[in-house]
N, C-alpha and C positions, 0 to 999 in steps of 0.2 A: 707196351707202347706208352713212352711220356703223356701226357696229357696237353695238350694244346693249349698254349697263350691265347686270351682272347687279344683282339687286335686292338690298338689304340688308335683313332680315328686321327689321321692324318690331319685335318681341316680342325684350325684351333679355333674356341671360340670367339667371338667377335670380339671387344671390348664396346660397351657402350657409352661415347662419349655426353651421350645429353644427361646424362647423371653427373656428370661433372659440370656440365655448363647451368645444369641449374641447381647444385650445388655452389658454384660462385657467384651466380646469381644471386639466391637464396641468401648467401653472407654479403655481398656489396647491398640489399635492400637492408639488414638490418643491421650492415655500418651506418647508413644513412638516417638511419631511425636512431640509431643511439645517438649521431650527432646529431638531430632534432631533437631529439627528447633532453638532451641533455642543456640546449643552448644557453646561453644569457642571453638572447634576442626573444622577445616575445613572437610567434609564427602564429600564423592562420588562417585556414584555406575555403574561400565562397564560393559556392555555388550555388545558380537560381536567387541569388541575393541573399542565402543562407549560410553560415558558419556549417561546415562540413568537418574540419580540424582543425586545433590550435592546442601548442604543448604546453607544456606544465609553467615554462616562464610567461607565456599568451594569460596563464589563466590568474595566475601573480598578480600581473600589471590588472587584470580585468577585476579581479576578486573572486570570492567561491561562489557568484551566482553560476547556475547550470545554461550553458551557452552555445553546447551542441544544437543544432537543427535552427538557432534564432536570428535574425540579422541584426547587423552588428546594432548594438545597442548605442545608437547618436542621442541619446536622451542626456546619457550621460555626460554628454562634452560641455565643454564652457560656452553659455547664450553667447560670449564674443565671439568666440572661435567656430559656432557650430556652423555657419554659412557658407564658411572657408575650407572645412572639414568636407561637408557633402560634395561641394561642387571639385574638390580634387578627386574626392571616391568617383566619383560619377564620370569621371575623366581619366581613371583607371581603371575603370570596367569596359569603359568603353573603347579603351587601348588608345587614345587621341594621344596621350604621354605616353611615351616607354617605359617612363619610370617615374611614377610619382612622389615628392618629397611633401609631406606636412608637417611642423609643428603643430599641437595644441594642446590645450591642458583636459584633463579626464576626468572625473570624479568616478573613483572606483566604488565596487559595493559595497552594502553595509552588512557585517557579519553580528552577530555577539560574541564574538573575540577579538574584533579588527572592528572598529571604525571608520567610517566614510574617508576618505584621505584624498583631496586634490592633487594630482599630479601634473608633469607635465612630459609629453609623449613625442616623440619622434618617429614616425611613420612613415614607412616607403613599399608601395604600391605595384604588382607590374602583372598582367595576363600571363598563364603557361598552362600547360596541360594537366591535368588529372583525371585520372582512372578514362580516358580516351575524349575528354571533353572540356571546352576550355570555362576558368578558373582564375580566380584571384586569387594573387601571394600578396600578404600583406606582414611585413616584419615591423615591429615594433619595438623599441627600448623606453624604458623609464628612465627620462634626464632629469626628473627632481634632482637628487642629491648638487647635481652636477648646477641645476641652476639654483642652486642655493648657495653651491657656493661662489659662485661668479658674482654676487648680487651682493654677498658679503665682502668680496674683494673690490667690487665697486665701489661699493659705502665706504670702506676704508681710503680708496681712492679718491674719493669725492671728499670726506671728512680734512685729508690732510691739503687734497689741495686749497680749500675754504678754511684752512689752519694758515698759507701759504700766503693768502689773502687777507687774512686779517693782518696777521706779522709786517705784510707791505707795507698796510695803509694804516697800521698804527705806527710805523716806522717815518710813513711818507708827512704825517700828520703831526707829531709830535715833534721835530724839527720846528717848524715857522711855527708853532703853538709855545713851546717853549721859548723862541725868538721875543713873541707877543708879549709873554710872561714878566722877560728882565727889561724890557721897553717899559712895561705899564710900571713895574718898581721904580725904574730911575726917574719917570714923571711924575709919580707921586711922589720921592724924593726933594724933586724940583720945584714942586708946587708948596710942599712942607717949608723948603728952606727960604725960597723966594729967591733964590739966585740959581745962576745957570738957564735962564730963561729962554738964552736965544738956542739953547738947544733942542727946545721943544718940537720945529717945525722937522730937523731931521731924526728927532724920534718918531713922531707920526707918519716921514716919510718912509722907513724899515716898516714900521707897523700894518699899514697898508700893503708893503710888501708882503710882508711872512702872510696878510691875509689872501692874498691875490695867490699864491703857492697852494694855500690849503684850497683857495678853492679852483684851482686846473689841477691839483689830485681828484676832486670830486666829479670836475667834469672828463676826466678823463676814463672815471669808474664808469659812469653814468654811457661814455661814448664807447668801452667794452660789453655793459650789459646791451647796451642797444645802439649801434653806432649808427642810428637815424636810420630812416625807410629810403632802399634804391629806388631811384628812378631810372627803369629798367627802359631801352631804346634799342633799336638794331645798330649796332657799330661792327665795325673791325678792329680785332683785339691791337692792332698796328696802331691806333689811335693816340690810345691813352698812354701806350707805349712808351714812342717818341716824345711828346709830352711831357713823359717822367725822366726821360734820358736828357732832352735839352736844358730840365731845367737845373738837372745833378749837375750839368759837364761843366758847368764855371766851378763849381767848389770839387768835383773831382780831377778838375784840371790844377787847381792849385794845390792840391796835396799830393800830385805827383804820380795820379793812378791813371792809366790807362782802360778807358771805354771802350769795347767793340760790341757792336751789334750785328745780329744777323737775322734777318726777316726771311719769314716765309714766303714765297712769288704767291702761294694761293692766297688767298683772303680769309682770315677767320673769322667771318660775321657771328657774333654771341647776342644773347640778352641779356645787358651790362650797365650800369651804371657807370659811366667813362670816369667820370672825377672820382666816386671810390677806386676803379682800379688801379685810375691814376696814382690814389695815395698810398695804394698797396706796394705799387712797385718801387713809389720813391723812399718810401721806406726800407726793403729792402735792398734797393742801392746803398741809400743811405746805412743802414745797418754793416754792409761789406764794408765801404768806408773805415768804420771807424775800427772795425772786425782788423783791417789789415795799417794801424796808427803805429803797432810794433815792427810791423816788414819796412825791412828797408831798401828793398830791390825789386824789381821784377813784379809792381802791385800792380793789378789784370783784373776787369770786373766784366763779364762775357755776359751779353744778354742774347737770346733768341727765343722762336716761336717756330713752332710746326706743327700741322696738322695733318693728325693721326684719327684713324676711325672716326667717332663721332663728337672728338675734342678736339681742342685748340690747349696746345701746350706751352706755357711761356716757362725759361729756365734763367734763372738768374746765379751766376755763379763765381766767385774769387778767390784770389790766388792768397789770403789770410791761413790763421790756423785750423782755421775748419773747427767743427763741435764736436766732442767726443760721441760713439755710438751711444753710450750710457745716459746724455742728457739729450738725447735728439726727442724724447717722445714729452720731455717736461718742457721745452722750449718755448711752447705754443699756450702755457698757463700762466692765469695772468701773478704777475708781480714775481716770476720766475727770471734770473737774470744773472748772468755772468760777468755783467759791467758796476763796476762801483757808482758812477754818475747815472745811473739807467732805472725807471722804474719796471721794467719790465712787463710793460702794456702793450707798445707796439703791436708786438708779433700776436697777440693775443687779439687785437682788433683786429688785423691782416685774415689771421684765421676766421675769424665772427663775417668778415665780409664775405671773404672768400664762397662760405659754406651759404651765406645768403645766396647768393651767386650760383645754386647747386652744383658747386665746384670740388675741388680737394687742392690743399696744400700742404708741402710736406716738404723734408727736407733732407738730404744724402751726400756724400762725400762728392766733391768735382772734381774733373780732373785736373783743373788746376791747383788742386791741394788743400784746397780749404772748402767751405760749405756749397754747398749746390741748391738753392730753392725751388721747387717746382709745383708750379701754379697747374693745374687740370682746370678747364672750362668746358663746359656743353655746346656744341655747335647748335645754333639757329636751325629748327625744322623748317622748310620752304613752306611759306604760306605765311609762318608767325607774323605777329607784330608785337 
């Protein structure tokens, strides 16, 4: 008699799924740690007001002192910055912000292979959970490199345009200086020969000229560096407005151009210097003006005002060739200028007021086809005076 199969048990066994779930568990925790470990963002995690963790770029930016279990180390920060620094920390521990943003500069450790090195740091703050208990995340980047070079592209900014400035005013200057120069030869000629006498009074009267030219170039340096202290009042920006419109419309009426304006019904009460604004704007009419001397149809100078949020918007805009995008941002520096006859001051004092004014001014295509100016102003908190 064969010998009997033993039986295979019908009932297969289970498969255990939580070896799989913590299994992928297991690899999604240490995806997440490679991407920490691996970041270009400095990371570091408080608790109890204690550094608990921070990865290998945390400790870059920090130096190799040892900074497990310490809190964060504010000794280090810049005496400007440190006031600024705590009371944001302090404001993200305390969860008042979602998210805290700081700038400040850091002074990292000192090693004997590395050097103390001031940096400067951008920090962002926010509460989350760790190991079942709540935590500060604190990510950090080192923006040296980056503000160095913003600082060097400034200076060269600032160099050319003080290059742009001299060029003006030794341009603006040398003119009626040289005027003075063949005046003063021909009178000493006059005086040498003894004849031509009766020419003397209208050489002295050029003379006084070309002097009177050099100096409204100086006053006009003088009224960009500092174009006198506002006398700040509560107005309605409609004021000074009108004002600049009535007194344009005779010579924008004679050359052919059409004025519209359009007022805002609400009131934009500001703290303003009316007769600066005033000169602000007539300038800028004035500027369309002459913007639109080659049009010869269809010249349209649209003014208006509206109040938005917590400004008062004035827009001035014409139907000329408008500025290219490429010079719109050098417009506003002085001795900067697209016109042969122009010293290109104006707009440079326009701006200087403006920004007295804690305003903005700036300038965008219209849709009438040529330049659009737009004045930004601060509406008046109720109470002020």
């Amino acid at each position: 008699m064969a010998a009997e199969k033993p039986r295979r048990s019908a009932r297969k066994k289970k498969h255990d799924c939580s070896q799989c779930e913590n299994r992928e568990a297991w690899e999604q925790v240490q995806h997440f740690q490679d991407v920490v470990e691996n970041s270009l963002t400095g990371i570091c995690i408080i608790q109890d007001y204690r550094i608990v963790y921070l990865n290998p770029e945390q400790q870059r930016i920090a130096g190799s002192m040892p900074m497990l279990g310490k809190p964060l180390p504010f000794e280090r920060v810049h005496p400007d910055d440190l006031a600024y620094a705590r009371e944001n920390y302090e404001k993200a521990w305390h969860g008042e912000i979602r998210n805290v943003d700081v700038d400040f500069r850091y002074n990292s450790w000192e090693t004997d292979d590395i050097p103390s090195q001031m940096k400067w740091i951008k920090a962002r703050g926010c509460i989350i959970q760790y190991r079942g208990r709540d935590a500060l995340l604190i990510n950090m980047m080192d923006m040296t490199r980056a503000r160095k070079l913003e600082r060097m592209v400034s200076m060269e900014d600032k160099m050319a345009s003080l290059g742009r400035v001299a060029a003006g005013l030794a341009h603006e200057i040398r003119n009626p200086l040289s005027g003075i120069n063949i005046y003063l030869t021909m009178l000493k000629k006059i005086l040498d020969s003894g004849e031509g006498s009766h020419k003397i009074p209208d050489i002295i009267a050029n003379m006084q000229d070309a002097s009177l030219r050099i100096d409204a170039v100086i006053r006009r340096i003088m009224d960009f560096s500092k174009p006198g202290e506002p006398r700040f009042i509560l107005c309605d920006i409609r004021e000074p407005m009108e004002d600049a419109v009535r007194l344009a419309a005779v010579t924008l009426r004679k050359a052919g151009i059409a004025l519209e304006s359009h007022l805002a019904p609400d009131k934009g009460i500001c703290r303003l210097d009316p007769h600066m604004i005033e000169q602000v704007l007539l300038n800028l009419i004035t500027n369309a003006a002459e913007a639109m001397q080659c049009v010869t149809e269809d010249k349209r100078i649209d003014i208006s005002t509206s109040v938005k949020a917590r400004h008062v918007v004035v827009r001035v805009a014409d139907s000329g060739p408008g500025i290219p995008p490429h010079l719109r941002s050098k417009i506003f520096e002085p001795f900067f200028t697209t016109k042969a006859d122009s010293t290109g001051i104006g707009l440079s004092i326009c701006h200087r007021i403006i920004s007295d004014h804690k305003g903005y001014l700036r300038v965008e295509e219209s849709g009438l086809g040529g330049a659009e100016f737009i004045i930004e102003l601060p509406l008046a908190q109720e109470g002020s005076v």
